[in-house]
C-alpha positions as CSV (number, residue, x, y, z in Angstrom):
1,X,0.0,0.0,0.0
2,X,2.8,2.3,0.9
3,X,4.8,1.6,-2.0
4,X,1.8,2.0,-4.4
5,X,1.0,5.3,-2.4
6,X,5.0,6.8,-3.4
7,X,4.8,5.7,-6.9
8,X,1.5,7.5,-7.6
9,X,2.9,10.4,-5.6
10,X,6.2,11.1,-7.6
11,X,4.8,10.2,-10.4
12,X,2.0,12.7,-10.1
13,X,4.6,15.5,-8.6
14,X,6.1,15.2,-12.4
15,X,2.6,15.7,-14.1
16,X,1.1,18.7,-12.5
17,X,4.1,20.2,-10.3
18,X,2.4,19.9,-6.6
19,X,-0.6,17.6,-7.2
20,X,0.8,15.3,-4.4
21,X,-0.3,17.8,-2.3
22,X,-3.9,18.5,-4.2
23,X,-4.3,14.9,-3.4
24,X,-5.1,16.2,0.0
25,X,-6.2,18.5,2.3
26,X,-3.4,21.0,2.8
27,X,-2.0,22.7,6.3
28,X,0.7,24.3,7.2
29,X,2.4,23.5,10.7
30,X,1.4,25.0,13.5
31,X,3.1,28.9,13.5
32,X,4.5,28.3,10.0
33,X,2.2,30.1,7.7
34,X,4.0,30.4,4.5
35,X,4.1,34.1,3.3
36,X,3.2,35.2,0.1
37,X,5.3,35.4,-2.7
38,X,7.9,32.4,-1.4
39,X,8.1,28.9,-2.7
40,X,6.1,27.2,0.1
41,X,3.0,29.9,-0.8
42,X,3.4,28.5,-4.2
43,X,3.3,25.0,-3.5
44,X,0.1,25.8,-0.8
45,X,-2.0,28.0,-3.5
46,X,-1.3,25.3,-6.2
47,X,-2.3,22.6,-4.2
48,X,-5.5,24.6,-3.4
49,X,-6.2,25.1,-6.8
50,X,-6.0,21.9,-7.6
51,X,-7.9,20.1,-5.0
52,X,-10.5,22.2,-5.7
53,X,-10.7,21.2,-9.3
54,X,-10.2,17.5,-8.8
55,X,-13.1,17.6,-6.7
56,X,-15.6,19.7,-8.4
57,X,-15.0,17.9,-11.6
58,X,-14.5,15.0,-10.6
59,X,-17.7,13.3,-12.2
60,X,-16.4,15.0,-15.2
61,X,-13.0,13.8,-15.4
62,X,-13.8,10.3,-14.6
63,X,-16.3,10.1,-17.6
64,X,-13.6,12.5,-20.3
65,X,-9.9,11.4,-19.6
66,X,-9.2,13.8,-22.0
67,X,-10.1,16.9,-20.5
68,X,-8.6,15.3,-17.2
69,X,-5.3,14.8,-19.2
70,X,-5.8,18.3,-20.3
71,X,-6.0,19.8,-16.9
72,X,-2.7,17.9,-15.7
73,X,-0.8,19.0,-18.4
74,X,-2.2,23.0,-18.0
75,X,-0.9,22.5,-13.9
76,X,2.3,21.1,-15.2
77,X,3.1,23.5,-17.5
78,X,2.5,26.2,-14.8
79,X,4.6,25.2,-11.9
80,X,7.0,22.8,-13.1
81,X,10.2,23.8,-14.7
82,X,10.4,20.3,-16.7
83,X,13.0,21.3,-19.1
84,X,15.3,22.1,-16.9
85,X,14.5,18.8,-14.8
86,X,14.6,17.1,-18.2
87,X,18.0,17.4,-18.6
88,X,18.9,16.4,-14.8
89,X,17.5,13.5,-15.6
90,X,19.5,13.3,-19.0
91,X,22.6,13.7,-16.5
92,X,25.7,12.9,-18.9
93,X,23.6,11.7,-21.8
94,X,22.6,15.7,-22.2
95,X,25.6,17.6,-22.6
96,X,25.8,19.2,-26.0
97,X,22.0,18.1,-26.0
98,X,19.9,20.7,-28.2
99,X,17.4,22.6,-26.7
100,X,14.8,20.6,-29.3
101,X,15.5,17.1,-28.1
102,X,15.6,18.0,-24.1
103,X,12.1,19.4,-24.9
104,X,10.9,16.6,-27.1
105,X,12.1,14.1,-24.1
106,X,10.4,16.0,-21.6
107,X,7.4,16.1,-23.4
108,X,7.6,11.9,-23.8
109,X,8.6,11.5,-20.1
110,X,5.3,13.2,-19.1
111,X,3.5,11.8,-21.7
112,X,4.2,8.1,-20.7
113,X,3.7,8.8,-17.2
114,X,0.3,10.7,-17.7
115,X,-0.3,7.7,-19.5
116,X,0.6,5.5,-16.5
117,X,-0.7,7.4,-13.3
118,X,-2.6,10.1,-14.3
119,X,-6.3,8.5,-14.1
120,X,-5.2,7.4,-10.7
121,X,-5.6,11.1,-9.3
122,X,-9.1,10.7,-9.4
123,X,-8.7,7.3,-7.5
124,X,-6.4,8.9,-4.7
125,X,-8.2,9.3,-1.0
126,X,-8.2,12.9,-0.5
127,X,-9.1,12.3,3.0
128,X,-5.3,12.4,3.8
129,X,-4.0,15.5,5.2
130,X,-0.5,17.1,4.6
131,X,1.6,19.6,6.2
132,X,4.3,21.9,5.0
133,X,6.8,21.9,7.8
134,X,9.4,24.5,6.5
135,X,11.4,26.1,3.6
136,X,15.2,25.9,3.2
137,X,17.7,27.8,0.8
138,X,20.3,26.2,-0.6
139,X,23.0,27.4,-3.0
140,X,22.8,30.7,-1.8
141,X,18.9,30.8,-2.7
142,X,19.3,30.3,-6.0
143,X,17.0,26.3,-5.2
144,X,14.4,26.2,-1.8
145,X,13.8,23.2,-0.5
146,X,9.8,23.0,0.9
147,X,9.4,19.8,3.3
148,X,6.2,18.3,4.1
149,X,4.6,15.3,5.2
150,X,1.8,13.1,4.2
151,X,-0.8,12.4,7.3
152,X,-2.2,8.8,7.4
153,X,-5.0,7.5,9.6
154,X,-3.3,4.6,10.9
155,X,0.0,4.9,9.3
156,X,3.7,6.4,9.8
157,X,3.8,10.0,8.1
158,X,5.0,10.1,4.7
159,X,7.8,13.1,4.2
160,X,7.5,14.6,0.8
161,X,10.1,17.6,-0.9
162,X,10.1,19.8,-3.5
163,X,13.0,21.4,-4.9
164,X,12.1,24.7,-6.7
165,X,14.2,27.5,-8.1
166,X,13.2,31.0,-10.1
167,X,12.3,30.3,-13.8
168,X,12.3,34.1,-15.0
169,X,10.1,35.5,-12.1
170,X,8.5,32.4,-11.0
171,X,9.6,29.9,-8.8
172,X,8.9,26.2,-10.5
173,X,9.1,22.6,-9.2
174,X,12.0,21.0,-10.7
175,X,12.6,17.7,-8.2
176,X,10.4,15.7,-5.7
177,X,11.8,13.4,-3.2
178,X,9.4,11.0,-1.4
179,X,10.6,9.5,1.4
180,X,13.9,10.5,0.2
181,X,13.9,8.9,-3.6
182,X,14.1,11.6,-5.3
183,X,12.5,11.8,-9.3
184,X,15.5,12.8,-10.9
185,X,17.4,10.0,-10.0
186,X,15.0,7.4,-9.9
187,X,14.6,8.7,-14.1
188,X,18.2,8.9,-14.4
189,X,19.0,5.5,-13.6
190,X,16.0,4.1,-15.6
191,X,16.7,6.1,-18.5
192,X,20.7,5.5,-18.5
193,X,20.6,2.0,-20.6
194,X,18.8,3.3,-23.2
195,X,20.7,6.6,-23.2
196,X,23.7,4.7,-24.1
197,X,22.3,2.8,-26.9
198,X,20.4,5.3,-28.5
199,X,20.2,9.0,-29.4
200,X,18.0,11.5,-26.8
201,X,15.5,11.9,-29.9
202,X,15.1,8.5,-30.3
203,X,14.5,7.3,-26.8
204,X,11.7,10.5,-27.0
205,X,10.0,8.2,-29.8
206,X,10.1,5.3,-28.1
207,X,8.7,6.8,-25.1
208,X,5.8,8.1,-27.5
209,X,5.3,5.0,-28.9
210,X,5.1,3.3,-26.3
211,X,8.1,0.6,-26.1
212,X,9.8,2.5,-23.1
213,X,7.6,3.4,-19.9
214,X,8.2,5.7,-17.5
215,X,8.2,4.1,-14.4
216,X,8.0,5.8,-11.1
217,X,9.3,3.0,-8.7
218,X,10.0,-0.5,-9.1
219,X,7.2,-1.9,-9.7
């Protein structure tokens, strides 16, 4: 159950930037308000946003997966800074990489995990709660680190962070660590075989087509 609950949840941090946290009913901790205009504020709105959404069209989304795919990819596109996380993923594989191909395999990455997970949003139990417990520069500013924690009726908390940095005068989403597993590497180390057999481009088409899937755990 656990394990099923981290794949859906970096999977779906990938797709729509925060929807781990639109999963659920979002608090912060106790005297730790986030203040407007900083990462954890953007994380917190989002994930209102989104719950809100999810839930008032639900009925819809379950019945038209397209306009649920549609709304994923309109979230993702907003607060997730997938190029650049794109080519952490790439690692190695993407130096020299054109600007074209990281964007073409960032576009198959999310495609095939849309694909994968994204129906399971609707699925989810919002009844879980989770709390942002604090925000934390790191290289001088330039990346925040936002913790939180999933809250389960009957289970251990599950910690969940973002790693965000400014994206023109927006702070976006670029990494997710559940539990510690981070997306990145979990992708980098999936995608590293068949970086060194084929070309970025054509790993991208066989994402599309469907030979490679994007996996967000093990199993």
């Amino acid at each position: 159950m656990k394990r099923s609950l981290i794949s859906i949840v970096l999977a779906s941090a990938l797709l729509a930037g925060a929807p781990t946290l639109a999963l659920a009913q979002v608090t912060a901790a106790p005297g730790t308000a986030p203040a407007a205009g900083t990462p954890s504020a953007m994380v917190l709105n989002n994930s209102t946003r989104i719950l809100s959404t999810l839930e008032a069209r639900r009925a819809e989304f379950s019945k038209n997966r397209a306009a649920l795919s549609q709304f994923i990819s309109t979230e993702f596109n907003q607060v997730f800074d997938r190029d650049y996380a794109a080519r952490l993923v790439l690692g190695t594989h993407g130096r020299g990489a054109s600007d074209a191909d990281v964007a073409a395999f960032a576009d198959a990455l999310t495609g095939s995990l849309m694909q994968r997970y994204g129906s399971a949003l609707l699925d989810f139990n919002t009844k879980l709660k989770v709390r942002i417990k604090s925000e934390t520069p790191l290289r001088g500013g330039a990346i925040v680190k936002v913790s939180s924690e999933f809250l389960r009726q009957g289970g251990e908390p599950i910690p969940v962070d973002y790693l965000l940095r400014k994206n023109g005068a927006q702070w976006k989403v670029f990494d997710v660590m559940v539990e510690g597993v981070s997306f990145v590497q979990t992708f980098r180390n999936q995608f590293d075989t068949p970086l060194s057999q084929k070309s970025i481009a054509q790993v991208a088409k066989d994402l599309k087509a469907g030979k490679l899937q994007a996996q967000a755990s093990g199993n």
